[in-house]
N, C-alpha and C positions, 0 to 999 in steps of 0.2 A: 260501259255506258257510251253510247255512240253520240257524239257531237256533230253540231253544224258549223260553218262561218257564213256570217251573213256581211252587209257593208250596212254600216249605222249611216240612218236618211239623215242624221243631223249635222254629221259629222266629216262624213266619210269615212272613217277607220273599220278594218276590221275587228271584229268580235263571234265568237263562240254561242252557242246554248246547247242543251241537252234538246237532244232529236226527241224527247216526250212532250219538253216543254211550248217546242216550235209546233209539232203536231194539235198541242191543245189549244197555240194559240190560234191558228189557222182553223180549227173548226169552229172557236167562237167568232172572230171575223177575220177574215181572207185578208180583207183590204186595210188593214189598221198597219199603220207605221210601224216600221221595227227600229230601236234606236237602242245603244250600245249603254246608258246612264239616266237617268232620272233627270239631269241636268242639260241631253242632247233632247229630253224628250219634252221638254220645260220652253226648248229657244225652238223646238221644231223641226219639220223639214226646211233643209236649207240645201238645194239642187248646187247652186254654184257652191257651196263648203264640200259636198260629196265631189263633185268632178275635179276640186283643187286638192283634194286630198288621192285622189288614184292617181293626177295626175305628178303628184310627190312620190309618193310610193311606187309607179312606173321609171320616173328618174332614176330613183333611188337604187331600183333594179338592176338598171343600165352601167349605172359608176362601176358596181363591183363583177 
């Protein structure tokens, strides 16, 4: 089963899906949010939680 990683709009984190599942969601609509929990998708997109979250996960890179 072939996986994707995508960056959850709520959260920032990454997260997984099966490459059928992303494909079916993409043909019912393009433009709909992808969010990593039921509870990022509940508080939303949130622009500045994504960019503070690469921008930990970048640090995070750097230390080791």
């Amino acid at each position: 089963m072939n996986t994707i990683t995508l960056i959850c709009q709520g959260c920032g984190r990454p997260f997984t899906l099966a490459q059928s599942d992303y494909d079916r969601m993409l043909d019912e609509n393009i433009t709909t949010p992808r969010f990593c929990s039921i509870q990022c998708a509940f508080h939303g997109w949130d622009r500045q939680a994504v960019w503070f979250g690469r921008y930990r996960r970048d640090a995070g890179d750097q230390k080791g």
